[in-house]
OpenMM code with the backbone's topology and positions (N, CA, C; nanometers):
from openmm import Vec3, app, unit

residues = "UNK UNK UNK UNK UNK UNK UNK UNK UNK UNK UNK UNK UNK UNK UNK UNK UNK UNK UNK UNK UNK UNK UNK UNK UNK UNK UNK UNK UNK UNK UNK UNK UNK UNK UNK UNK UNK UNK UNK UNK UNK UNK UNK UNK UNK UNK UNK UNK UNK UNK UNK UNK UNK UNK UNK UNK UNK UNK UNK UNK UNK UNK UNK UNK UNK UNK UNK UNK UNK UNK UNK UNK UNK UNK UNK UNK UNK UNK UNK UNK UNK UNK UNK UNK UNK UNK UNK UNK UNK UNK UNK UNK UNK UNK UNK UNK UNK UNK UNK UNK UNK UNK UNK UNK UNK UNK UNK UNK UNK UNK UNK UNK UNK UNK UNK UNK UNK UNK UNK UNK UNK UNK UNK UNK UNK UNK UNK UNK UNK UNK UNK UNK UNK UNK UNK UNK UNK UNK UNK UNK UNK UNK UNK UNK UNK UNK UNK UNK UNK UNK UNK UNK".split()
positions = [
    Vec3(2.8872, 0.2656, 0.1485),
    Vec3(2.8116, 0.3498, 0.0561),
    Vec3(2.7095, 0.2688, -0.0231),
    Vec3(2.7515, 0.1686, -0.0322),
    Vec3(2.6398, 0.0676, -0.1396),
    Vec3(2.5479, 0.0585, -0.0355),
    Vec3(2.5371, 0.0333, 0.0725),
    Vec3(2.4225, 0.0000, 0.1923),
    Vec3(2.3244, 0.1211, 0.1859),
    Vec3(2.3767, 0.2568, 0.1344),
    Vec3(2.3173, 0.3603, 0.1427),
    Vec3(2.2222, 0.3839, 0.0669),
    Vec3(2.2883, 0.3277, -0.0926),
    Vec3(2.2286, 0.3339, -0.2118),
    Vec3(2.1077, 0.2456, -0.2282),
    Vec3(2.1447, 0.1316, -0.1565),
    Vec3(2.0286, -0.0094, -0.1329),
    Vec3(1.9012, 0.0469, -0.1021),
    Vec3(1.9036, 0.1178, 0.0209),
    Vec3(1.8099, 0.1627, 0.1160),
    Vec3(1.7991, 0.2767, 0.0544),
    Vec3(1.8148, 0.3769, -0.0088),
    Vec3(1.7603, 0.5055, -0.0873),
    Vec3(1.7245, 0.4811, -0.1883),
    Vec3(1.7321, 0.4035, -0.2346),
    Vec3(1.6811, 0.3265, -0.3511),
    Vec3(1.5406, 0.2167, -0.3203),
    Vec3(1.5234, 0.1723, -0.2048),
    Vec3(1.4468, 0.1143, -0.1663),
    Vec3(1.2832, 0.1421, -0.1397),
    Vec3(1.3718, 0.2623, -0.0877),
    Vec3(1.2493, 0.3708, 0.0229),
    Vec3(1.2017, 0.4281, -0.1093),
    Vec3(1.2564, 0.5282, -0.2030),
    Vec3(1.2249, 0.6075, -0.2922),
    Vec3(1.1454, 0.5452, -0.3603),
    Vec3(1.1309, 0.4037, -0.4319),
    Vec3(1.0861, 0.3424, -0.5101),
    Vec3(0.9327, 0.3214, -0.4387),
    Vec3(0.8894, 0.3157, -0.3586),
    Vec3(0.7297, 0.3059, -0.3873),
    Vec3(0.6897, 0.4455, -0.3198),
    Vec3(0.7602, 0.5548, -0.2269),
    Vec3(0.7290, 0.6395, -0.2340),
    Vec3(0.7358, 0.7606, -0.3813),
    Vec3(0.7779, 0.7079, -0.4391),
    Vec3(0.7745, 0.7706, -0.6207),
    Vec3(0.6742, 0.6325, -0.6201),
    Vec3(0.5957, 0.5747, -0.6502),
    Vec3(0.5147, 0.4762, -0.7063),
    Vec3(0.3528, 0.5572, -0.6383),
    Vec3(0.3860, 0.5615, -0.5021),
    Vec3(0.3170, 0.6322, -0.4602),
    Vec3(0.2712, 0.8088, -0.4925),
    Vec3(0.3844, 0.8849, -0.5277),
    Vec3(0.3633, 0.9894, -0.5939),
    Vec3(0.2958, 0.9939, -0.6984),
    Vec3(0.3346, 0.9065, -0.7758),
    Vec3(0.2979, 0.9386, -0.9230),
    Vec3(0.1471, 0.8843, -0.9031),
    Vec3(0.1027, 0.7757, -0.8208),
    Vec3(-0.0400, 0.7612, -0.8310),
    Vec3(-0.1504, 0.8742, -0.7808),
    Vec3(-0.1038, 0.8948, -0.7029),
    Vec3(-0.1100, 1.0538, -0.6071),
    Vec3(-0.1687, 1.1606, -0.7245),
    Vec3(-0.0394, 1.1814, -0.8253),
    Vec3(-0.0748, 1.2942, -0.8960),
    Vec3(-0.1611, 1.2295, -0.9917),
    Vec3(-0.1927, 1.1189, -1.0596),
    Vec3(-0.2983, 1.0735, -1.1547),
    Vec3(-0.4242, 1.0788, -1.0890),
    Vec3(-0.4371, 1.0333, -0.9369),
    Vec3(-0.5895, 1.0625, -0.9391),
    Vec3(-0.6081, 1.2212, -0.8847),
    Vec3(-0.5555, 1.2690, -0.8377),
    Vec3(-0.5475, 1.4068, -0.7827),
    Vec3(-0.6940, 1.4826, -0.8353),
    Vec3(-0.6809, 1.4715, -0.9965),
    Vec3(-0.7832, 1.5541, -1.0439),
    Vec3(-0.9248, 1.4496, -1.0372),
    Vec3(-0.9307, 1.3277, -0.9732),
    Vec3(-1.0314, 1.2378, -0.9770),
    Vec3(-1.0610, 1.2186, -0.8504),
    Vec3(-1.0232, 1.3029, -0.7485),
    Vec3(-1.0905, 1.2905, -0.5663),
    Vec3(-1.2151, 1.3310, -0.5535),
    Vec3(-1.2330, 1.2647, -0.4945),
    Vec3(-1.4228, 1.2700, -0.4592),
    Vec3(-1.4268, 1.2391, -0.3267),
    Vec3(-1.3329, 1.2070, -0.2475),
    Vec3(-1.3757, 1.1444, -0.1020),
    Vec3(-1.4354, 1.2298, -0.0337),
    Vec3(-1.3668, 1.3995, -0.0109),
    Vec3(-1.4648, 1.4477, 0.0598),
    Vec3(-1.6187, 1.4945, 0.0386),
    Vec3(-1.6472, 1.4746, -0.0849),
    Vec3(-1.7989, 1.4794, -0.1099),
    Vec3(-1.8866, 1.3942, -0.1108),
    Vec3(-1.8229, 1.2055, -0.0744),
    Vec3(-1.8830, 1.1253, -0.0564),
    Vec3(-1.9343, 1.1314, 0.1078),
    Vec3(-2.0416, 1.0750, 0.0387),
    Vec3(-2.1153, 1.0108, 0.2588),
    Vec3(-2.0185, 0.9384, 0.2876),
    Vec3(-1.9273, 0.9909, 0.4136),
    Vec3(-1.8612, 0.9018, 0.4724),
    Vec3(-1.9203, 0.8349, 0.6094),
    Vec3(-1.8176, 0.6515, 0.6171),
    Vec3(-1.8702, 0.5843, 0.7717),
    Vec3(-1.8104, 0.6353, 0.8347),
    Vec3(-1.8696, 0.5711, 0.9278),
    Vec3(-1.7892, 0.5938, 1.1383),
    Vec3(-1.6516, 0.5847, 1.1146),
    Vec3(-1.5833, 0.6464, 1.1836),
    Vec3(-1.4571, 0.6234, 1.1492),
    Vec3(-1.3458, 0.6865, 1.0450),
    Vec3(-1.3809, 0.7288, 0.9385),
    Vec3(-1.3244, 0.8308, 0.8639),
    Vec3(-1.2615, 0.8810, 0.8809),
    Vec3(-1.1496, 0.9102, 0.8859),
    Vec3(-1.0576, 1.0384, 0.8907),
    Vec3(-1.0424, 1.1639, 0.8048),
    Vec3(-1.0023, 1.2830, 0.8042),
    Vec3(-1.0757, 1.3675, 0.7119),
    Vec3(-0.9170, 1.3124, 0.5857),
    Vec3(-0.9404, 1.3953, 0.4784),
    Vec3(-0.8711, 1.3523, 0.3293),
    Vec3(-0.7053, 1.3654, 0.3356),
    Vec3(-0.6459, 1.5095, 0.4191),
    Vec3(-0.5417, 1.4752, 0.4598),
    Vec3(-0.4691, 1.4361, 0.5387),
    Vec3(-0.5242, 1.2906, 0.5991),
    Vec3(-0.4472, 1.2081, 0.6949),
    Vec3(-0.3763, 1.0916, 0.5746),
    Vec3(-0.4818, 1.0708, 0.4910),
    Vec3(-0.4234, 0.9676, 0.3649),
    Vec3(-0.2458, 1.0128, 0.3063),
    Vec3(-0.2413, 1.1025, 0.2568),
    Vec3(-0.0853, 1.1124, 0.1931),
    Vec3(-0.0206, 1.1275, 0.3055),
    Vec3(-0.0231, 1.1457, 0.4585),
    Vec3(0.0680, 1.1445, 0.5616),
    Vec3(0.0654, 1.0027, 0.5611),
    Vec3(-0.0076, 0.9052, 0.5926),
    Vec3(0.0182, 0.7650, 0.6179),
    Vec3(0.0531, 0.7317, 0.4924),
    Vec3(0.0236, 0.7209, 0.3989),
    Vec3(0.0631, 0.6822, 0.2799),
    Vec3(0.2330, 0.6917, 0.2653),
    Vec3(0.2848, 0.7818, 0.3092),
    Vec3(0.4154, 0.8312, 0.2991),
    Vec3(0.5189, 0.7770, 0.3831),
    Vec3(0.4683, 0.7623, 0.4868),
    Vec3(0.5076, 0.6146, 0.6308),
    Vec3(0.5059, 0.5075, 0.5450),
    Vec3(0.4092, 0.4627, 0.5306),
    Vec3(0.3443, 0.3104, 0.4761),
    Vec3(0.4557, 0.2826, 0.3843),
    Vec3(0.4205, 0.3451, 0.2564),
    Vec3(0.5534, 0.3268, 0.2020),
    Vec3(0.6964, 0.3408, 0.1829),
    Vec3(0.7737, 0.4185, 0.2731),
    Vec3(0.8736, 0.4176, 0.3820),
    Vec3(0.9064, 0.3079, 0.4578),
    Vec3(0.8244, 0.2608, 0.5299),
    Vec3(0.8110, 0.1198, 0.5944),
    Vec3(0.8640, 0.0298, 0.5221),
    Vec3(0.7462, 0.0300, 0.3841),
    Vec3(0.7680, -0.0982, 0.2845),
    Vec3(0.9327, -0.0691, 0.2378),
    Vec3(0.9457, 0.0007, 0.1992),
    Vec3(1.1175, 0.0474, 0.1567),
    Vec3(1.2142, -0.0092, 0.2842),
    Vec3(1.1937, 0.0424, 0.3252),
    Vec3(1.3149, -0.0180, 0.4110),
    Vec3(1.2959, -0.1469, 0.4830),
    Vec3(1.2003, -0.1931, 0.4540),
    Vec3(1.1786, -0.3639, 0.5108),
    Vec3(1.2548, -0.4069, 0.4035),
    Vec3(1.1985, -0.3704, 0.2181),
    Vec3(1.2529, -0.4712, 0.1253),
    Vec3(1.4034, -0.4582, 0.1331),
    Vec3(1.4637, -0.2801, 0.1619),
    Vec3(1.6058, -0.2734, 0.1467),
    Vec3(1.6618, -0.3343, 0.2742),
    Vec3(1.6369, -0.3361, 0.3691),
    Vec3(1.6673, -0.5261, 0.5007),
    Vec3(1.6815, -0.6203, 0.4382),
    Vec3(1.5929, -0.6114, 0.3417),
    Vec3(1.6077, -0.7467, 0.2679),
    Vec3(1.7515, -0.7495, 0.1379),
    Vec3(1.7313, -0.6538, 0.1061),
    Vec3(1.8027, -0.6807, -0.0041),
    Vec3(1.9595, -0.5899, 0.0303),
    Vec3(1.9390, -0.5497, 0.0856),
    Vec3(2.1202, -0.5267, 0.1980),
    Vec3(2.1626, -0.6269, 0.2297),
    Vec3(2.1162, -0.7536, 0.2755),
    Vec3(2.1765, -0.8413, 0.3161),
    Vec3(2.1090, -0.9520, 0.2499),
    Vec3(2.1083, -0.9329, 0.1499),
    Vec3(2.1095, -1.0373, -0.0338),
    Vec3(2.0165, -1.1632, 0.0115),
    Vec3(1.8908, -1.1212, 0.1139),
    Vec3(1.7950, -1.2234, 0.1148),
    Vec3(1.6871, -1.2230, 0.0355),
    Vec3(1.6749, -1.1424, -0.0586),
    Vec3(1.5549, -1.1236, -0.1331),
    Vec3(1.5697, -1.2226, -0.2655),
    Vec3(1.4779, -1.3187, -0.3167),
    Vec3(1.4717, -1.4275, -0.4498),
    Vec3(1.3405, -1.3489, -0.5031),
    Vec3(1.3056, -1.4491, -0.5938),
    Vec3(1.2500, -1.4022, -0.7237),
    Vec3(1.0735, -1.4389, -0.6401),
    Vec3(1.0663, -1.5136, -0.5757),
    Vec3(0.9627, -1.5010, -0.4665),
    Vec3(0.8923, -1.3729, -0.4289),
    Vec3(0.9983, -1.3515, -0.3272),
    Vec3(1.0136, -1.2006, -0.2752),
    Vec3(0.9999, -1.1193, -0.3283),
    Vec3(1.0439, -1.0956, -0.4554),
    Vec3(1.0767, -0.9832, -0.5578),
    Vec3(0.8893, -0.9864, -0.6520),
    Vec3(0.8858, -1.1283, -0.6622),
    Vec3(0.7201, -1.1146, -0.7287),
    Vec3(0.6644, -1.0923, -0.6148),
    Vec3(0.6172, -1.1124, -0.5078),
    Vec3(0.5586, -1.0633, -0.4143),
    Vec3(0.5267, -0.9174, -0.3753),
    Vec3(0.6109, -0.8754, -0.3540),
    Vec3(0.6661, -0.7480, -0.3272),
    Vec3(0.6262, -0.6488, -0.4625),
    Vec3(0.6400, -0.6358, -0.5954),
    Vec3(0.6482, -0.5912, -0.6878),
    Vec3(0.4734, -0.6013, -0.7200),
    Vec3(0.4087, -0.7103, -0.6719),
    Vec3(0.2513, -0.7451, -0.7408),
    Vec3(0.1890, -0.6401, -0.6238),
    Vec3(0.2206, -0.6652, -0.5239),
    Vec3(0.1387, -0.5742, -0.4214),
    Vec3(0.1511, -0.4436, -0.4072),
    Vec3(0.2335, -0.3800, -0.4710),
    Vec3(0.3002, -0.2782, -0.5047),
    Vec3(0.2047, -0.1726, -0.6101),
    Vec3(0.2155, -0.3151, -0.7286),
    Vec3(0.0967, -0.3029, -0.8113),
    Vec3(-0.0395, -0.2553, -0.8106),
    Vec3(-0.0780, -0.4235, -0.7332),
    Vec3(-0.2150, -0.4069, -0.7257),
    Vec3(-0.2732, -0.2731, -0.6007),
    Vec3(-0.1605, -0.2268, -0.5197),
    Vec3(-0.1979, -0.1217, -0.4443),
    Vec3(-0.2057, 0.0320, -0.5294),
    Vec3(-0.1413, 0.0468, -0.6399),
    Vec3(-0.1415, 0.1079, -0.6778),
    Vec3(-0.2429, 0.1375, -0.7870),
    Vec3(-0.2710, 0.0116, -0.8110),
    Vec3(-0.4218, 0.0033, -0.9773),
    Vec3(-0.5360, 0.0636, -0.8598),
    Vec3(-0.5277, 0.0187, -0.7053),
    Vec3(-0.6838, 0.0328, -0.6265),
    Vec3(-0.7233, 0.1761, -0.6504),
    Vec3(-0.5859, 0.2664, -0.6426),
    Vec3(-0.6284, 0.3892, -0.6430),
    Vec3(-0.7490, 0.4739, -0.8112),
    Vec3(-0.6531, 0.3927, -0.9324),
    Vec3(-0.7393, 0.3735, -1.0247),
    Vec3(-0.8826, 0.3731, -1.0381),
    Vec3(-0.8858, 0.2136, -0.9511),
    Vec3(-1.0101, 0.1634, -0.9850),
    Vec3(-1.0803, 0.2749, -0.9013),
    Vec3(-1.0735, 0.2885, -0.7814),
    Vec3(-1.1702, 0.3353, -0.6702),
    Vec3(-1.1933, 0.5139, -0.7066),
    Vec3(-1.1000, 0.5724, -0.7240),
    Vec3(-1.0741, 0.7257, -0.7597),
    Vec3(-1.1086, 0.7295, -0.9147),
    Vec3(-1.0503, 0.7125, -1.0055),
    Vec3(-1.0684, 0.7560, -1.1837),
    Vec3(-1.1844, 0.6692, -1.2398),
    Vec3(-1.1871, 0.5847, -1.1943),
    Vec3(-1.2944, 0.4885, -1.2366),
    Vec3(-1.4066, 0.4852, -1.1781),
    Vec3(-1.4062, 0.4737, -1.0691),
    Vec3(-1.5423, 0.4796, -0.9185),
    Vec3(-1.5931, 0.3485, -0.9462),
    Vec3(-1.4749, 0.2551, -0.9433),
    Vec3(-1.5251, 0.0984, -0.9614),
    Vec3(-1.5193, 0.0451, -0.8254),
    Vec3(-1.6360, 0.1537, -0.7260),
    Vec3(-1.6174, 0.1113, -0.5451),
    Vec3(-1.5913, -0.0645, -0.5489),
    Vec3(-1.7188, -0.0933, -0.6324),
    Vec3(-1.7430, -0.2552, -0.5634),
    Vec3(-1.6719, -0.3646, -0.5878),
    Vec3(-1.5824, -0.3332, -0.7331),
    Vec3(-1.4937, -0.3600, -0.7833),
    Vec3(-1.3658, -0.3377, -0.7024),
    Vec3(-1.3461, -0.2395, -0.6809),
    Vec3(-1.2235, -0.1671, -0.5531),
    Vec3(-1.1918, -0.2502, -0.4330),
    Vec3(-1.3402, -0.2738, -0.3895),
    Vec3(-1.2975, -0.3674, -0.2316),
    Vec3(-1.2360, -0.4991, -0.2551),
    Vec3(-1.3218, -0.5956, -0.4105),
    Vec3(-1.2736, -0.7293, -0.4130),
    Vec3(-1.1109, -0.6912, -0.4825),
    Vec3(-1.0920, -0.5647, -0.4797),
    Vec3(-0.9343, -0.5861, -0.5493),
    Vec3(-0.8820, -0.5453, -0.4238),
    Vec3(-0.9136, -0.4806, -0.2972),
    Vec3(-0.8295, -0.4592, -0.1622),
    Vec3(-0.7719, -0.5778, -0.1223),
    Vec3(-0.9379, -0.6555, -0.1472),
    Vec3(-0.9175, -0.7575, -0.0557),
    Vec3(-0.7613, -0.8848, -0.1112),
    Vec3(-0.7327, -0.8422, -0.2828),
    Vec3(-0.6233, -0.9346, -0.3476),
    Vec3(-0.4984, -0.8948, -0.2501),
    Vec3(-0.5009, -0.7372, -0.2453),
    Vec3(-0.3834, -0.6434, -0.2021),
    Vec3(-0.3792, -0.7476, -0.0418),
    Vec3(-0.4748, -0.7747, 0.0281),
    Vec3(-0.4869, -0.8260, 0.1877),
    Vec3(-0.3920, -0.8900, 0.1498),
    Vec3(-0.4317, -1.0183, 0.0581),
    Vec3(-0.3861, -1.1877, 0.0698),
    Vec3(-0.2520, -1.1430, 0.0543),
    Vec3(-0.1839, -1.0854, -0.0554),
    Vec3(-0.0672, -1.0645, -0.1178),
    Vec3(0.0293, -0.9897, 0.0233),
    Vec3(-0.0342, -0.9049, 0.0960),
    Vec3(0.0663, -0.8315, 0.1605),
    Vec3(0.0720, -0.9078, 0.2923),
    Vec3(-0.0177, -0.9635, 0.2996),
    Vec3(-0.0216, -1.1157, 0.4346),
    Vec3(0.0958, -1.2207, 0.3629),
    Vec3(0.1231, -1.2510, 0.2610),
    Vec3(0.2251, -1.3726, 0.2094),
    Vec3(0.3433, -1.2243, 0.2349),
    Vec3(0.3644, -1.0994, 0.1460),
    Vec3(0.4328, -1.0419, 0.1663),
    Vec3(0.5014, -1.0917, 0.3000),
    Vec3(0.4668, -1.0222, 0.4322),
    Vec3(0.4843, -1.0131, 0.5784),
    Vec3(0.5338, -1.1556, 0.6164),
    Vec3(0.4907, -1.2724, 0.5797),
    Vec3(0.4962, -1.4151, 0.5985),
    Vec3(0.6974, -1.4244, 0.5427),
    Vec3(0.6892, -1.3856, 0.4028),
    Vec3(0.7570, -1.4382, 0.3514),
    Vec3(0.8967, -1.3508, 0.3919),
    Vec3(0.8907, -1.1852, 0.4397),
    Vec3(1.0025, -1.0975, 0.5066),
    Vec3(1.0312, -1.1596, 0.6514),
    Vec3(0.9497, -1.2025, 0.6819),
    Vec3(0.9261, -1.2485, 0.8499),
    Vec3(1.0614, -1.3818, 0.8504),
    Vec3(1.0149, -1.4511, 0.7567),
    Vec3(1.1245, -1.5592, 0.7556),
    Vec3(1.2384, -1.5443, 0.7166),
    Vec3(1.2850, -1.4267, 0.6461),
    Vec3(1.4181, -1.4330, 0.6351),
    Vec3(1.4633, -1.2750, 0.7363),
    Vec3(1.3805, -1.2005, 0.7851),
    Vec3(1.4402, -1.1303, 0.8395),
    Vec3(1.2812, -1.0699, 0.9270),
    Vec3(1.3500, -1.1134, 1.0617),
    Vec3(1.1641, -1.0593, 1.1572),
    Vec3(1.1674, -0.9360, 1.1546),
    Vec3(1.2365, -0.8190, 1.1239),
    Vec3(1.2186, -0.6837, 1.1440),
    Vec3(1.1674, -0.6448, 1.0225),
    Vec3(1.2273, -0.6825, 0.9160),
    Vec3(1.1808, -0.6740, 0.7909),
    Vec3(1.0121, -0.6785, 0.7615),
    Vec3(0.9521, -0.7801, 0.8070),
    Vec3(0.8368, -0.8430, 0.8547),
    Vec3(0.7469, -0.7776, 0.9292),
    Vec3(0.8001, -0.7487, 1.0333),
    Vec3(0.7269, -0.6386, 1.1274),
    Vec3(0.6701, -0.5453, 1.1131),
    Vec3(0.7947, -0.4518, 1.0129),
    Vec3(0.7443, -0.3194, 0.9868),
    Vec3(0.6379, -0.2857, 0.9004),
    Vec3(0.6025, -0.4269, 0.8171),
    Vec3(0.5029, -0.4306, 0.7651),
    Vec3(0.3469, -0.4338, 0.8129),
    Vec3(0.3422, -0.4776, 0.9284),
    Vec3(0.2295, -0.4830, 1.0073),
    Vec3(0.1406, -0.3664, 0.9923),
    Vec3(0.2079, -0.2193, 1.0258),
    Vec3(0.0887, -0.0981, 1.0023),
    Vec3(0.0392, -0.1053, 0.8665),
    Vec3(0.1034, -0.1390, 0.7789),
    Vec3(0.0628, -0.1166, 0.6323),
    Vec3(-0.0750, -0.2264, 0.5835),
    Vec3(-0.0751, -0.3396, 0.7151),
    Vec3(-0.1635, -0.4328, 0.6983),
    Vec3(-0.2605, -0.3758, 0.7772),
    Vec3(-0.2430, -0.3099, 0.9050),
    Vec3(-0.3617, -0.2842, 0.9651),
    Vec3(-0.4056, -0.1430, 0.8250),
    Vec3(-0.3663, -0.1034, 0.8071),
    Vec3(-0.4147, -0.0037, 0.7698),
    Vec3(-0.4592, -0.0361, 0.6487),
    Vec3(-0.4711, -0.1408, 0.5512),
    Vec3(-0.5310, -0.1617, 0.4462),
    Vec3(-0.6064, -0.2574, 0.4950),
    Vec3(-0.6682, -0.3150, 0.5963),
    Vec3(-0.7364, -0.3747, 0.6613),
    Vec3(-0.8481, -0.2457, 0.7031),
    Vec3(-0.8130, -0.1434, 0.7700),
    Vec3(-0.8814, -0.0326, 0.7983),
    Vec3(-0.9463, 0.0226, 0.6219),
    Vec3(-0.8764, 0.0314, 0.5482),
    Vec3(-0.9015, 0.0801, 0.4366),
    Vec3(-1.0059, 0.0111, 0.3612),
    Vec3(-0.9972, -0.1444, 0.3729),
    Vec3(-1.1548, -0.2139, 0.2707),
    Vec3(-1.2478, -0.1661, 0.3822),
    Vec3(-1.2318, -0.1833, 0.4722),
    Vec3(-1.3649, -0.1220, 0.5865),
    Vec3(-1.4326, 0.0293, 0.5268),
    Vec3(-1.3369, 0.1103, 0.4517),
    Vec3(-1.3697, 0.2539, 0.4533),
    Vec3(-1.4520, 0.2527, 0.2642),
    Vec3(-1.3945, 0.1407, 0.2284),
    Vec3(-1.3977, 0.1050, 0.0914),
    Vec3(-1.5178, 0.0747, 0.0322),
    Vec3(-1.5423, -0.0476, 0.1455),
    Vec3(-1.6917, -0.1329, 0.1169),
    Vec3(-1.8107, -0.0220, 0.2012),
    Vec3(-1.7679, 0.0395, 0.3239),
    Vec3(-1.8853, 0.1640, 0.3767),
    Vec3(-1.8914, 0.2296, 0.2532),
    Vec3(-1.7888, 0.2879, 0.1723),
    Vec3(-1.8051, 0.3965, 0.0886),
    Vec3(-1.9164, 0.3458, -0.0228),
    Vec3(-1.9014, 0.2414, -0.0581),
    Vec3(-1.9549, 0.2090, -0.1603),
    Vec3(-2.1051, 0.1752, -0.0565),
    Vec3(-2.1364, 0.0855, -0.0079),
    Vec3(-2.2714, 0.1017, 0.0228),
    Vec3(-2.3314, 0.1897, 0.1064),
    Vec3(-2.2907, 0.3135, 0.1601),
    Vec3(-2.3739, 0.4306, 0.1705),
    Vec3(-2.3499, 0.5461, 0.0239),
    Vec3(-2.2881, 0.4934, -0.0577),
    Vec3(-2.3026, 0.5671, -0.1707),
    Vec3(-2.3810, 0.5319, -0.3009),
    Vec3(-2.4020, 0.4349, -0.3171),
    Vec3(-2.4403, 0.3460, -0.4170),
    Vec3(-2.5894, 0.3766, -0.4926),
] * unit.nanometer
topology = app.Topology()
chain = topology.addChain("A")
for resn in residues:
    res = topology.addResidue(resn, chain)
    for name in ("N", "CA", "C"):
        topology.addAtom(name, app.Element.getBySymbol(name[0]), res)
């Protein structure tokens, strides 16, 4: 039962991190009235991947922390990117700090690349599952930095 609690506790925690950012910019969306690039997907493909993504991240950290490999490393790691993924929505949505937005994606890159590095070594599945969440915020400064210079 504690294994249960680990991992529901795991998962929930940035999908509620994710909610609640969700509902703060909600009333601050603008994407579909911006010029969008090549590539775009229309507005509700975002909270479907978003909802994976962080699912993913949940149950990689609760791998981790089911089987008591997670340190204070891990835990700042994990917790900053968490963060700073969550301020982007801020900056880029309530603020419209585009240009500002990409050089803060690009913090979210470095951080969730050590993230992946640092799950990888104590547990490769853990690690792995992180991979879409990298391509896809890799896909995301691409949509970030277009947005901002065909909008600007």
């Amino acid at each position: 039962m504690n294994s249960v609690n680990t991992y529901l506790k795991s998962i929930l925690f940035p999908i509620l991190v994710g909610g609640v950012i969700g509902f703060i910019t909600s009333n601050f969306m603008d994407y579909s009235s911006l010029q969008q690039p090549f590539l775009a997907p229309p507005g509700i493909v975002f909270p479907i991947i978003w909802t994976i993504l962080y699912g993913l991240m949940g149950i990689s950290y609760g791998i981790l922390k089911n089987n008591q490999l997670t340190d204070d490393k891990i835990n700042f790691i994990y917790y900053s990117q968490l963060g700073v993924n969550a301020l982007w929505s801020i900056f880029f949505f309530v603020l419209k700090w585009r240009l500002f937005s990409f050089f803060w994606i690009l913090l979210l890159i470095v951080l969730v690349m050590i993230m992946i590095i640092l799950f990888y070594k104590k547990n490769k599945l853990a690690g792995l599952l992180q991979i879409p969440y990298l391509l896809w915020i890799l896909f995301a400064s691409y949509l970030n930095l277009s947005i901002y210079l065909l909008n600007r």
